[in-house]
N, C-alpha and C positions, 0 to 999 in steps of 0.2 A: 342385260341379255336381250337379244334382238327377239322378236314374235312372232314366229312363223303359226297361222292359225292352222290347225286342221280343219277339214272340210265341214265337220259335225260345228266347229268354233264359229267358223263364217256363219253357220247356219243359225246356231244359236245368237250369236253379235247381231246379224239382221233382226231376228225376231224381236230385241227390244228396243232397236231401233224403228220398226214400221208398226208396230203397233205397242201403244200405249198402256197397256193391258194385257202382261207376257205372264205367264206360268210354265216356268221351265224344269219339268220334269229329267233331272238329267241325274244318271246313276252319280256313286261316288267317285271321285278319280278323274272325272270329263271336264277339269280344269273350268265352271262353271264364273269361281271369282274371276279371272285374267277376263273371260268372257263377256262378265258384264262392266267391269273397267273399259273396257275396249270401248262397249256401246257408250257407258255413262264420256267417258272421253271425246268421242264422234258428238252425240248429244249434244254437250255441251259450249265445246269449242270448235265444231264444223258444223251444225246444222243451228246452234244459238236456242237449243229449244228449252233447257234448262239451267238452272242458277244453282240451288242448292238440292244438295243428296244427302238422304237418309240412310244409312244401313242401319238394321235390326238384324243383331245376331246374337249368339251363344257368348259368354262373357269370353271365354280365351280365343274365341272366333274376332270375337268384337277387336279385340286386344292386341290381337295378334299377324292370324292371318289376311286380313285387309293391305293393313299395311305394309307387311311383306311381300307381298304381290304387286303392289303400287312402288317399290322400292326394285323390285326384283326386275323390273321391265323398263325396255327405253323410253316405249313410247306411252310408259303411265309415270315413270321416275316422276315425274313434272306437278302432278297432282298434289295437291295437298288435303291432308287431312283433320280433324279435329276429332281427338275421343270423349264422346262424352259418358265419361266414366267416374268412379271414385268416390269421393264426399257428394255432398249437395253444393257447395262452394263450387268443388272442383268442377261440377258437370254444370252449375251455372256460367263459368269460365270460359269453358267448351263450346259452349253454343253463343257466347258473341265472337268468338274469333273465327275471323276471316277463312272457308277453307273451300274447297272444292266438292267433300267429304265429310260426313258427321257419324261417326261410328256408336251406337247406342248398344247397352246391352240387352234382352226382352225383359227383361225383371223393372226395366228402368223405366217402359216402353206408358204406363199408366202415369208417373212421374210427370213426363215432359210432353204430353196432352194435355194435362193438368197446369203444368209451368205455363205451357207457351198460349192455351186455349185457341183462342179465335183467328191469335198472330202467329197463328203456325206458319214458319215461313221455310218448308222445303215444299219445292215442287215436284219433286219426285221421291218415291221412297223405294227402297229393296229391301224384302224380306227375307233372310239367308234362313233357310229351313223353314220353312212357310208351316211344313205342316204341326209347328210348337205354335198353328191359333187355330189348329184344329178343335177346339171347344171351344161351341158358339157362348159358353153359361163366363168362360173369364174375362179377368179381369181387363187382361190384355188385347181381345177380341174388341172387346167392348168400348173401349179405351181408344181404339184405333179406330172402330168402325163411327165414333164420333168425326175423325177430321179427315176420314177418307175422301169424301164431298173437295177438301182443299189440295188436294193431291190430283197433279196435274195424269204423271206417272207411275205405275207401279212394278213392278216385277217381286215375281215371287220364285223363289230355289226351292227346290227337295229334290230327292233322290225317292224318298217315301210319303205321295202323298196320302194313301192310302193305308195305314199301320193295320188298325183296325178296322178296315172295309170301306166300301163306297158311303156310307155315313157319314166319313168325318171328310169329305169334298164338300158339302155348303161352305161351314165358318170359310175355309180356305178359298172360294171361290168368289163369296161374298166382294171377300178385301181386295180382290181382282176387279170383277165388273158393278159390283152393287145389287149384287142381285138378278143382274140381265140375263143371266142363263138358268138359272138353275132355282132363280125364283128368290124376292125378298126377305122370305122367311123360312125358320127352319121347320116351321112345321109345316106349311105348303110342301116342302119338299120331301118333306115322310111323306106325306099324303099323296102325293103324286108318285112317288119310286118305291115306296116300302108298304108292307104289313105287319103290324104287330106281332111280333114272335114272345119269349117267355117275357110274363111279367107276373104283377098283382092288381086283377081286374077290381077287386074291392075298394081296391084303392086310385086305382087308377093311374100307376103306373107302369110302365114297359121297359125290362132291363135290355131285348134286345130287338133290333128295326132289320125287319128278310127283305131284302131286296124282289119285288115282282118280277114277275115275266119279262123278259128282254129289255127291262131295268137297265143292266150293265151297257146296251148297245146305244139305249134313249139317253144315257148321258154323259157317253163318249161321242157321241155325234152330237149334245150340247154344247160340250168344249173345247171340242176342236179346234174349232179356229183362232185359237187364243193360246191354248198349251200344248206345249210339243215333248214328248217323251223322247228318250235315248239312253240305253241301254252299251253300257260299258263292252259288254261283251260281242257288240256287236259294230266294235269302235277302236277298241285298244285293241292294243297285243298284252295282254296282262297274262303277267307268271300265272302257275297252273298253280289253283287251290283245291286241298286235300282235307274234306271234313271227316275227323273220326269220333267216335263215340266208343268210349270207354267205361263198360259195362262194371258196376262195382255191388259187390254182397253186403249185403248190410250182417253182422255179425248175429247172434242169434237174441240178444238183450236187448240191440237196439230196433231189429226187425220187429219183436214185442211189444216195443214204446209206439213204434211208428205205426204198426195194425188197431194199438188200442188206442190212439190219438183220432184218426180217421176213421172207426166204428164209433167212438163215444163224443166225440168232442173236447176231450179231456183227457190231462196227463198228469196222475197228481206225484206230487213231489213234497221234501217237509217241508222245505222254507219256500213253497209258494208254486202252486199249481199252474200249468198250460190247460186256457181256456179258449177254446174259439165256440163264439157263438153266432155264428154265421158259418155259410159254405165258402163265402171269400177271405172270411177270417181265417180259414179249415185252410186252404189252399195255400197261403203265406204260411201257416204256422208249419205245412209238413215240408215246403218248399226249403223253410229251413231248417227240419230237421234232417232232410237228405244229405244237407251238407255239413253237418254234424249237432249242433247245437239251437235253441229253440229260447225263444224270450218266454218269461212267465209274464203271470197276471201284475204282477210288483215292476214290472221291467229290467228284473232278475235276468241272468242267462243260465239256462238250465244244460248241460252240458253231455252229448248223449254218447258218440263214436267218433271214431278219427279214421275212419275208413277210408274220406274223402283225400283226407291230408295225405296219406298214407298213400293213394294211390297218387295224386300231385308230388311227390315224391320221389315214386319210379320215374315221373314222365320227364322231372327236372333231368334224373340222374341220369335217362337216357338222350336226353340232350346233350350233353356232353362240353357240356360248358357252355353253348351256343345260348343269348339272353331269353327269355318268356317272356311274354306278357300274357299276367294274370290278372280275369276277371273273377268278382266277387259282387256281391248280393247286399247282403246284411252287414253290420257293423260287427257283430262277432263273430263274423269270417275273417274281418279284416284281422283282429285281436288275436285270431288263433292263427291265421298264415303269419302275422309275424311274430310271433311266439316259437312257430315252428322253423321258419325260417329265417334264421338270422339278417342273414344278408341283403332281403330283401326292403324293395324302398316303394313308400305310398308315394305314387304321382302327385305332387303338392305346388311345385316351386316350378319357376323357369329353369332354374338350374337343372332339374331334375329331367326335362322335358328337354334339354340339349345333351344332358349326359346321355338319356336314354338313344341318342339319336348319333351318338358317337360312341356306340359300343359299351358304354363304362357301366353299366347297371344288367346284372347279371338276370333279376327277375325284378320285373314293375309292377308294383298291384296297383292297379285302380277301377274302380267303378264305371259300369257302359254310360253312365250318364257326365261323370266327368272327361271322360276321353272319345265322347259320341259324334262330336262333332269336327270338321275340318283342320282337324291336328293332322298334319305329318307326320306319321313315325315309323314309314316304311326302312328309312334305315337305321335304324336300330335292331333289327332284327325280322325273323319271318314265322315265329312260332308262338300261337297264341292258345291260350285253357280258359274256357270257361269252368269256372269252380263252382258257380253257382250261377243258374241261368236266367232269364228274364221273360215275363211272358210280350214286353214289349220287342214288336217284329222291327222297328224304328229304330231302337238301340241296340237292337240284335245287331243290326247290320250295319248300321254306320260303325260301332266297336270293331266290329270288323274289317272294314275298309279303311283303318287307321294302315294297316301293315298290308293287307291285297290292294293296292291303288298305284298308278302310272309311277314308276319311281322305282319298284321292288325290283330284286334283281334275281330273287330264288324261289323254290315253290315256297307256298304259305300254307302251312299245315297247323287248324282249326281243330282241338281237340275239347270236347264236350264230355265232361264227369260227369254220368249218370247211373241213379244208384237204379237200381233193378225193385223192378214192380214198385218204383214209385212215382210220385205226381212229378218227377223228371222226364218222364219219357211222356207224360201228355202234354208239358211245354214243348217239349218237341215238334210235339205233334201240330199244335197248336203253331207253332212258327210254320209250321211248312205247310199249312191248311192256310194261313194267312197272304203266305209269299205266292198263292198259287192270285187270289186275288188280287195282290199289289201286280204280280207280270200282267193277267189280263190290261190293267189299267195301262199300264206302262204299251202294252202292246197296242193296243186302241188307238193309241193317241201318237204312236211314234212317229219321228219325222218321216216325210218321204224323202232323206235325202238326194235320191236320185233326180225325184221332180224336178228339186229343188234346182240341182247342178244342171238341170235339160234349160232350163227357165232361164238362169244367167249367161248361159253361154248361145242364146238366143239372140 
């Protein structure tokens, strides 16, 4: 297939090409892989600036869409790739052979620092979803920010760098510049942009960092000239998306369990009591009891209402045979949607990930975290449930943008199971208090494409 870029592609194609240090903020759906192919391609074989390339991605990203997209185009068909995937054998295999490409998955990413040390021999690296090294304390952080020093290039993807708040911008900008903006360390950067919000002064720690006074303005004007935001919506022609929320009773036995779980900390049962002892333990234990069922202290599953299912149910039947995809939380979510629903299939296989995408699976369950990342699966269908929801805003929305993304061809209507008066509708809440943040950021930093097109046509 031939490549005609859009204007936003150009945009982004130069940006990793003229500087060496890109963070490309780009929503989901803005074709960002073809984008940096393109550059790593130009790089390579017209300006001679690089030798070997690294991608770090999500395993089925790793696996999958890379090479699809290098297959899918004329003017990438040409490239070659090597996955270094699988065994230890297999992924020491991977990395002597000859390729253009070295596709890694982030789990591995500790691994092959370690393998190669000092003889790290890529010059450039891409981090697809940048913002999975948003924690400066991992392993993966850590691990990279040793041979960033050897890395000529970098580029960094997301769509969210921002999940939970300007915070988690150091790790991720670190692996960018080295600390040039936004300062070496992460504690200079509390100390500069934040103040201590709730913690335990006794102890001397702080569960959460307020961003100060015009905070947000001093370090979108630190990064600017490095990251460029773009915002789908303001890009594509994307189908119209319809989020509804589907208000549910909880029956009067389970409403019971669920008041006296969340006043006491406790839900006792014979063969083995729900304890939380904590407010975050408190917080996963009703998360799952909204959606019916609850782990005990034993790692029992304590089994409350089927109200959820119950309502997942109508929403099938008024579908009217058209495929869902459903999202799920817990592991005895999973157990009881396919208990109740025969026909349904857990997202596992390739196969399963081509059938869904040729109509033939009528309802898909799977997890935001396995289908979070650069899957296509807009045709397969346009109607998605979350069954049980996530407080991450990062998998909120990538889960989402598998079916609303360039490609769909009908609305996509987003239906949210929320049971009433409960910690459901403060994840909500919590998502759309979060998103308000990530747009500022997005907004800050957006391209001027206009500029941009005033400047080349100069």
């Amino acid at each position: 297939m031939k490549f005609k870029p859009h204007d936003y592609q150009d945009f982004s194609i130069n940006k990793i090409i003229e500087n060496k240090e890109a963070g490309l903020f780009l929503d989901m759906g803005m074709g960002k892989t073809i984008s940096t192919l393109t550059a790593i391609s130009e790089l390579k074989y017209n300006y001679f600036e690089v030798n070997k390339v690294l991608v770090i991605a999500p395993l089925r990203v790793a696996k999958y869409t890379w090479t699809d997209e290098i297959e899918k185009w004329e003017h990438t068909k040409f490239l070659t790739a090597s996955k270094i995937l699988g065994t230890r054998q297999e992924r020491e295999k991977a990395i002597e052979k000859q390729a253009d490409i070295y596709l890694i998955n982030r789990e591995n990413v500790v691994w092959i620092v370690e393998h190669l040390g000092k003889e790290w021999p890529f010059d450039m690296v891409v981090i697809d979803e940048l913002s999975s090294f948003k924690n400066n304390n991992s392993k993966r952080f850590r691990a990279l920010r040793k041979v960033r020093p050897l890395i000529k290039r970098i580029v960094g993807l997301t769509g969210t760098p921002t999940p939970n708040g300007l915070i988690d911008l150091w790790p991720q900008m670190y692996l960018l510049d080295q600390g040039e903006r936004l300062g070496k360390t992460v504690t200079g950067f509390r100390q500069r942009y934040f103040i201590p919000g709730r913690g335990d002064p006794s102890r001397h720690i702080v569960y959460e960092w307020l961003p100060k006074e015009e905070t947000e303005e001093r370090i979108y004007e630190k990064i600017s000239d490095i990251c460029v935001s773009m915002k789908s919506i303001d890009y594509l022609d994307l189908p119209e998306r319809v989020d509804h929320e589907v208000k549910i009773d909880l029956n009067p036995t389970a409403r019971s369990k669920y008041n006296q779980l969340e006043k006491d900390f406790l839900l006792p049962f014979a063969d083995g009591d729900v304890v939380a002892d904590s407010a975050a333990v408190l917080s996963n234990k009703l998360l799952q009891l909204s959606n019916g069922a609850v782990y005990d202290e034993d790692e029992g599953v304590q089994h409350i209402h089927d109200d959820k299912l119950d309502a997942l149910e109508e929403l099938i039947e008024q579908a009217n045979g058209k495929p869902v995809l459903v999202f799920y939380n817990f592991k005895h979510d999973l157990d009881r949607l396919q208990n109740r629903f025969k026909e349904a299939v857990k997202l596992e296989t390739d196969e399963h990930f081509k059938a869904w995408n040729k109509g033939e699976i009528p309802i898909l369950l799977t997890h935001p975290a396995s289908a979070g990342h650069g899957l296509n699966m807009q045709d397969g269908g346009n109607i998605i449930i979350w069954f049980g929801l996530t407080w991450s805003l990062e998998l909120y929305q990538q889960a989402n943008a598998r079916l609303h993304r360039q490609g769909q061809e009908n609305t996509v209507h987003v239906y949210h199971l929320i049971t009433k008066n409960s910690i459901d509708g403060r994840v909500m809440k919590a998502l759309k208090n979060k998103t308000v943040t990530q747009d500022d950021l997005m907004e800050a930093v957006k391209a001027r494409l206009r500029e941009y097109q005033t400047e080349v046509t100069k």
